[in-house]
C-alpha positions as CSV (number, residue, x, y, z in Angstrom):
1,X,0.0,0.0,0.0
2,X,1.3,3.7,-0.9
3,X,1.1,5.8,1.8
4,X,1.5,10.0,1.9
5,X,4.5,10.8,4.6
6,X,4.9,13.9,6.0
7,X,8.5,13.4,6.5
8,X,11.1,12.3,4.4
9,X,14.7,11.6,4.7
10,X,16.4,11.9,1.7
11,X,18.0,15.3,2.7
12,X,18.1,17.4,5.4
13,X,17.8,20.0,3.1
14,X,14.2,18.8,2.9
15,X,13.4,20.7,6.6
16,X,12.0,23.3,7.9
17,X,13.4,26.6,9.6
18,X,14.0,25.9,13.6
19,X,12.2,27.9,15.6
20,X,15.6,29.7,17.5
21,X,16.3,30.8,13.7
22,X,13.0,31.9,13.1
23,X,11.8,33.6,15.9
24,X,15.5,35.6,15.0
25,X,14.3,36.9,12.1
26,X,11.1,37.9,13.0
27,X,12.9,39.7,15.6
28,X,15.0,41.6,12.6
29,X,12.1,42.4,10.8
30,X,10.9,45.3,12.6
31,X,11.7,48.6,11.1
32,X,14.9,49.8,9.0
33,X,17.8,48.9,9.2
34,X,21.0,49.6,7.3
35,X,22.3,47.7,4.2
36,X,25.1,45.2,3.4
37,X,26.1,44.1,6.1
38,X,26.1,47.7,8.0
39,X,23.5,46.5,10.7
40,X,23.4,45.4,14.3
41,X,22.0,42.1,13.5
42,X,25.3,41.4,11.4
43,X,27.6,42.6,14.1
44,X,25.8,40.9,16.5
45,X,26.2,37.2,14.8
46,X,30.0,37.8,13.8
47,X,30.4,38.4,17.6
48,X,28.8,35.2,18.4
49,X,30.8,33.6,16.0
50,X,33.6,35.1,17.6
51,X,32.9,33.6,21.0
52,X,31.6,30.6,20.1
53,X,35.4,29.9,18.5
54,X,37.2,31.9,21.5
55,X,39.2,33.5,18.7
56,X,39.0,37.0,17.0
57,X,38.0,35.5,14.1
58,X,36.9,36.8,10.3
59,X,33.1,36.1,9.7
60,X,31.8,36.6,6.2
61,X,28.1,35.5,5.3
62,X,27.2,33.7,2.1
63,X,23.9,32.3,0.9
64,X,24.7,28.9,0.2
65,X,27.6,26.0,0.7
66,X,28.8,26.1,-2.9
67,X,29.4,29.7,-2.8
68,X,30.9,29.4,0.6
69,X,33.5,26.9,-0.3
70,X,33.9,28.3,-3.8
71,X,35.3,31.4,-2.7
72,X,36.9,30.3,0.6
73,X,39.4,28.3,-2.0
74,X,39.7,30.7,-4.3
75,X,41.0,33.3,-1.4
76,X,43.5,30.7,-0.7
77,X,44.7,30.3,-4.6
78,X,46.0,31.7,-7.5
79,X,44.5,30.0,-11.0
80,X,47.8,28.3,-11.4
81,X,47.4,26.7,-7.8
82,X,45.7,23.3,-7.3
83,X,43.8,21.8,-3.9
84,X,44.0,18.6,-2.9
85,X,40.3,16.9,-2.1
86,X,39.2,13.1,-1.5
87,X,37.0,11.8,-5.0
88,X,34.1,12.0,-3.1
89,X,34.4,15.8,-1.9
90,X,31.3,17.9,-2.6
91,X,33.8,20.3,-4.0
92,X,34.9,17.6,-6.7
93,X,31.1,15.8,-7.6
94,X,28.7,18.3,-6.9
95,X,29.7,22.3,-6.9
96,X,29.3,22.0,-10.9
97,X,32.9,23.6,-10.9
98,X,32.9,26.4,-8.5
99,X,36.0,26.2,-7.3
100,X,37.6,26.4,-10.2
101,X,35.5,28.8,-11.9
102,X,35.9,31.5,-9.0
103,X,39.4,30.6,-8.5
104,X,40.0,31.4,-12.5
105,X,41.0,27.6,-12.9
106,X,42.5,26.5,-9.7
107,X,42.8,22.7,-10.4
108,X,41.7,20.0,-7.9
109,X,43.6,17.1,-7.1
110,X,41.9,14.2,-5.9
111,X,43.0,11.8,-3.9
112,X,41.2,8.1,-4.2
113,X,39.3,7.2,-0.8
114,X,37.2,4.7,0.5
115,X,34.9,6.6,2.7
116,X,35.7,10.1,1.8
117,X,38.7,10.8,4.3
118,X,42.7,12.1,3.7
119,X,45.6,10.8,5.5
120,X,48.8,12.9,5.6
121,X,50.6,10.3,3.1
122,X,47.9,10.6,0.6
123,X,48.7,14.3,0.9
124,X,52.2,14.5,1.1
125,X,52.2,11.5,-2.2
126,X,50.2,14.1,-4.6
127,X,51.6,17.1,-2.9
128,X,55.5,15.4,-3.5
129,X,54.4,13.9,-7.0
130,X,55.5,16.7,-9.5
131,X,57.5,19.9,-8.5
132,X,58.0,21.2,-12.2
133,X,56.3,24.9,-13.9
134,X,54.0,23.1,-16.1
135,X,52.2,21.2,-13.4
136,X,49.8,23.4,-10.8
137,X,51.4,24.3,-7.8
138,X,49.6,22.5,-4.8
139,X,48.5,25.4,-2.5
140,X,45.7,23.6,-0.2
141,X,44.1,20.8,1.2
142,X,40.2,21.0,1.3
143,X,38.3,18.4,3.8
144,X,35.2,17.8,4.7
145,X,33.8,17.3,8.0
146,X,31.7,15.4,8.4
147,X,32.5,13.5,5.1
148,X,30.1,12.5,2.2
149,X,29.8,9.6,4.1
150,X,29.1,10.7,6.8
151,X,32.0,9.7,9.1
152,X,33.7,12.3,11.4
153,X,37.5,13.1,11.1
154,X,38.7,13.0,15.1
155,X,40.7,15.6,16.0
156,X,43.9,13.6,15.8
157,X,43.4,12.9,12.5
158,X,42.7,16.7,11.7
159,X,45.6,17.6,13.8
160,X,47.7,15.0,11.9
161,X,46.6,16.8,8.6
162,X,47.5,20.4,9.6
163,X,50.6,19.1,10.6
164,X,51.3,17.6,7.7
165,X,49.9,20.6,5.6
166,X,52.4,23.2,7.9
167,X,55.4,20.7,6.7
168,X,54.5,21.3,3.4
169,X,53.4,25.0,2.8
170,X,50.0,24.0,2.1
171,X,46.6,26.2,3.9
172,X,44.0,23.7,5.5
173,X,40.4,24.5,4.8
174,X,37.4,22.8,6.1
175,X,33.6,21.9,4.0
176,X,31.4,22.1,7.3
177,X,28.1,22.0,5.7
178,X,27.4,19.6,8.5
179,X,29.8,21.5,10.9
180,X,27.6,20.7,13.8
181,X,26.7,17.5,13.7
182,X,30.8,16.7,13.8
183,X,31.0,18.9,17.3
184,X,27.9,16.8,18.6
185,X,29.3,13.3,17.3
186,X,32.5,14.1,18.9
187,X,31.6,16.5,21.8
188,X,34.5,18.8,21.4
189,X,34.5,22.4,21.7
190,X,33.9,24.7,17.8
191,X,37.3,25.5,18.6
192,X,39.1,22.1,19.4
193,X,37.8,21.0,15.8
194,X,38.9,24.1,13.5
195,X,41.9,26.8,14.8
196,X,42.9,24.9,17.8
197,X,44.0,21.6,15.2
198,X,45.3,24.1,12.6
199,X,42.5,24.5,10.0
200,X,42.8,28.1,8.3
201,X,39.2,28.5,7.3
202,X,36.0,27.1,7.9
203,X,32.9,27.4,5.9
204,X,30.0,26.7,8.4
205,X,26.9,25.2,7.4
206,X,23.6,27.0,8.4
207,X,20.9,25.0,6.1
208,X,21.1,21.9,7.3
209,X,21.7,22.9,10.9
210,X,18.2,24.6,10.9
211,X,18.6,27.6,8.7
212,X,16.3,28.8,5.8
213,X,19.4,29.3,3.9
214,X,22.8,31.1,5.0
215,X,27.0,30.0,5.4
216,X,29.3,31.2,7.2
217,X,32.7,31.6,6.1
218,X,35.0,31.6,8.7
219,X,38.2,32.9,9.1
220,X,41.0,32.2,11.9
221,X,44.1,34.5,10.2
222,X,42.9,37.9,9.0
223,X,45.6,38.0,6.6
224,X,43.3,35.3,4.5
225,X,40.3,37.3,4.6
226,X,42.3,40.1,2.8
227,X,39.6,41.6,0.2
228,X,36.9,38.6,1.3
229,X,34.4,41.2,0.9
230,X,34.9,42.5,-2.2
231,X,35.1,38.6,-3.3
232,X,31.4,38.2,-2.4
233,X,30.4,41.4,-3.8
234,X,31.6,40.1,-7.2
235,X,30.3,36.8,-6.6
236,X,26.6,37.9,-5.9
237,X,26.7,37.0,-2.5
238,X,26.6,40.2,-0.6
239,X,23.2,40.5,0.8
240,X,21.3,44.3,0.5
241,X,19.4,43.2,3.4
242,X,22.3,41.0,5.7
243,X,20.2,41.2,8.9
244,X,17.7,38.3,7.2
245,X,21.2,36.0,7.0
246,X,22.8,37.2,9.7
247,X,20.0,37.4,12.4
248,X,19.6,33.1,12.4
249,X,23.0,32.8,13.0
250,X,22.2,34.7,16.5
251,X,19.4,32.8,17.3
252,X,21.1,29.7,16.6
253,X,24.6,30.5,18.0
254,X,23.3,32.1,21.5
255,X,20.7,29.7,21.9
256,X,22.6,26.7,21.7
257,X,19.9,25.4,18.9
258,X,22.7,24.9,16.7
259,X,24.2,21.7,19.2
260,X,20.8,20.3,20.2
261,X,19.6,20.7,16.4
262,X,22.6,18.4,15.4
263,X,22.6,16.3,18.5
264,X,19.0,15.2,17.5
265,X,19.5,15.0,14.1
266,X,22.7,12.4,15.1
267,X,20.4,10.5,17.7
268,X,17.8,9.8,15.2
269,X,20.7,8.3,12.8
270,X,22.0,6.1,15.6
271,X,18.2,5.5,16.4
272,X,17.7,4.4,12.6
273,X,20.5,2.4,12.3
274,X,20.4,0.3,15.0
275,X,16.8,-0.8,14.4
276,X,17.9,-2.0,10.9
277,X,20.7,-4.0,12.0
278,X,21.0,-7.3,11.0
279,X,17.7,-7.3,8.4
280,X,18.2,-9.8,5.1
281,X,20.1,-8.5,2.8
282,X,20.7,-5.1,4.5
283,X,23.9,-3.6,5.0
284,X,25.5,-0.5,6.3
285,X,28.0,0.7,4.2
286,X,29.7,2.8,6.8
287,X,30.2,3.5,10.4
288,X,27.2,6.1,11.5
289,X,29.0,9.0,12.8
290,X,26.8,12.1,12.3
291,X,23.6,12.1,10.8
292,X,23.6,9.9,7.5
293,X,22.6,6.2,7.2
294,X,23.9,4.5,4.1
295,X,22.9,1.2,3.6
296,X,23.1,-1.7,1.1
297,X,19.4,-3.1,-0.1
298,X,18.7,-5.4,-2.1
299,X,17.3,-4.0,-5.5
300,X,13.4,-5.6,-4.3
301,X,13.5,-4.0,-1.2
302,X,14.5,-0.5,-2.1
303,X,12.3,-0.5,-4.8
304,X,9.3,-1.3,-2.5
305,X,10.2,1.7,-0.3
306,X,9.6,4.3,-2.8
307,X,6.5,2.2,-3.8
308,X,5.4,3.2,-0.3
309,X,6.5,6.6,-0.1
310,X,10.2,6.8,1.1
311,X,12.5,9.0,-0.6
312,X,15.6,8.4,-0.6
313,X,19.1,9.0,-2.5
314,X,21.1,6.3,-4.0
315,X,25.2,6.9,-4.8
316,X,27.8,6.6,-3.0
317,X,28.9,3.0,-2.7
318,X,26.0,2.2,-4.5
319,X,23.9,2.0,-1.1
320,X,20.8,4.1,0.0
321,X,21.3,7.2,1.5
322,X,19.0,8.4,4.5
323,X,19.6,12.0,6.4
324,X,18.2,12.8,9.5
325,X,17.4,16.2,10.1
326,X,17.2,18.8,13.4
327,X,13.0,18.1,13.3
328,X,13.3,14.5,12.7
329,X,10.3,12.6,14.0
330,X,11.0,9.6,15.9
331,X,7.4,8.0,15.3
332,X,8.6,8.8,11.3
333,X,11.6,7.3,12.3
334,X,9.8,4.1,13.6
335,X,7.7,4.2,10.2
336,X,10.5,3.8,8.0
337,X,12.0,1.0,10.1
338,X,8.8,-0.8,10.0
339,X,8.5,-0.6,6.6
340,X,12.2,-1.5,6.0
341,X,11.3,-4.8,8.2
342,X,8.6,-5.7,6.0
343,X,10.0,-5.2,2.8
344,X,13.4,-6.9,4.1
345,X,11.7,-10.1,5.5
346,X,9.6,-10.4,2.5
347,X,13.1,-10.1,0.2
348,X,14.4,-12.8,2.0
């Protein structure tokens, strides 16, 4: 039988605005205020940023994840620089070339991976490889935490990296679309994960964490943010009205919503996961970290979920793809187990 659900979890691009980022801009929305950037509201969430990091740090606001990245690497290149990613990097398969088109043709490098994470000797192997004028010089090393996989990098392994970046002149940036739901999978401090372990920049994620749209590009040296500004400006990505970007970002930051949001989101994975274990013919493809399930299904099985209603993508590794977002629904949760039961027992 098909059934209508009210929840899906193909994406957590798929929910809602929290109500910590909401109730923000409604808060903003109340008189005039002054333009690009030159408002309270702006000030207000850099600050936040600011102490959230315990660092003086450079806080730039950009509407979406591809333009945050995009011209976080291109501040950190010249067009005949390259940037080392893993194959799977949302930079690499899905930014429709971004990076190099805002970069004026900064090449990436990719690095072959099984669940989306760098080691230093995969780095220092294609950063080593060539040395001569008519290859592109490497220049940085982009990761992203959590991966496309959805595992965490532990702060030993991104401390490991920097180091291993420092050694050999490269800059360290970090894809944090999912930002939060690495600080609640570990339960270290914004800090411990980025400036304190040696990455240079940060773009932090704001959609999936609850937002209505919104990035934050992050930087720990002010020397990199040099001209950042007039970067977005050309880019399209300086807001007339800021306070509408900026004002979640204080809601979410001085609230705390932007832990619990992930937090839940994580617990639900975990939640997910676990009830699935062990079905016929179901698999998880990789360890659950943050807030994506992938799993292995047999071709019968899948195909009966979206007879039923589920959405649901299918890529990496093959397997089926399921995101769990800050407004997750446990009793939705409990539906798509259910469901995954039947289909499963009746595969096997």
């Amino acid at each position: 039988m098909t059934r209508d659900h009210d929840q899906q979890f193909a994406s957590d691009n798929y929910s809602g605005i929290c109500p910590e980022a909401w109730a923000a801009m409604e808060q903003a929305n109340h008189g005039h205020a002054p333009a690009y950037g030159e408002d309270a509201w702006t000030a207000r969430a850099a600050d936040a940023f600011r102490t959230l990091f315990e660092a003086p740090c450079e806080v730039f606001f950009a509407f979406n994840g591809t333009a945050a990245n995009a011209l976080a690497l291109a501040a950190l290149c010249q067009s005949y620089h390259s940037v080392i990613c893993a194959d799977s990097a949302h930079v690499e398969t899905d930014e429709c070339g971004a990076p190099e088109f805002f970069s004026n043709g900064s090449k990436l490098l990719t690095v072959r991976t099984e669940g989306g994470k760098l080691t230093p000797e995969a780095i220092r192997s294609l950063a080593t490889n060539r040395s001569d004028i008519h290859f592109p010089r490497p220049r940085v090393v982009t990761i992203t935490q959590p991966t496309e996989t959805g595992q965490v990098y532990t702060l030993a392994e991104i401390r490991a990296l920097s180091g291993e970046c420092r050694r050999l002149g490269l800059a360290l940036h970090m894809d944090g679309s999912r930002f939060a739901n690495a600080c609640a999978s570990l339960g270290c401090s914004p800090a411990d994960m980025t400036w304190k372990a040696g990455i240079d920049v940060l773009c932090f994620g704001g959609t999936k964490n609850g937002m209505h749209a919104g990035e934050a590009v992050v930087f720990f040296e002010a020397r990199l943010a040099e001209d950042f500004g007039y970067r977005c400006k050309q880019a399209g990505q300086l807001a007339s009205k800021m306070r509408f970007l900026a004002a979640p970002w204080v809601g979410m930051l001085e609230s705390g919503a932007w832990l619990s949001n992930a937090e839940h989101g994580n617990a639900c994975a975990r939640r997910f996961a676990g009830a699935v274990s062990g079905l016929p013919g179901v698999r998880a493809l990789f360890p659950v970290e943050a807030n994506a399930v992938f799993l292995s299904l047999p071709t019968s099985t899948a195909e009966g979920l979206r007879a039923r209603g589920w959405r649901f993508y299918t890529f990496i590794g093959g397997g089926a793809r399921f995101m769990f977002a800050w407004d997750a629904k446990p009793e939705r949760v409990d539906e798509l187990v259910a469901d995954l039961h039947d289909l499963a027992a009746a595969a096997a």
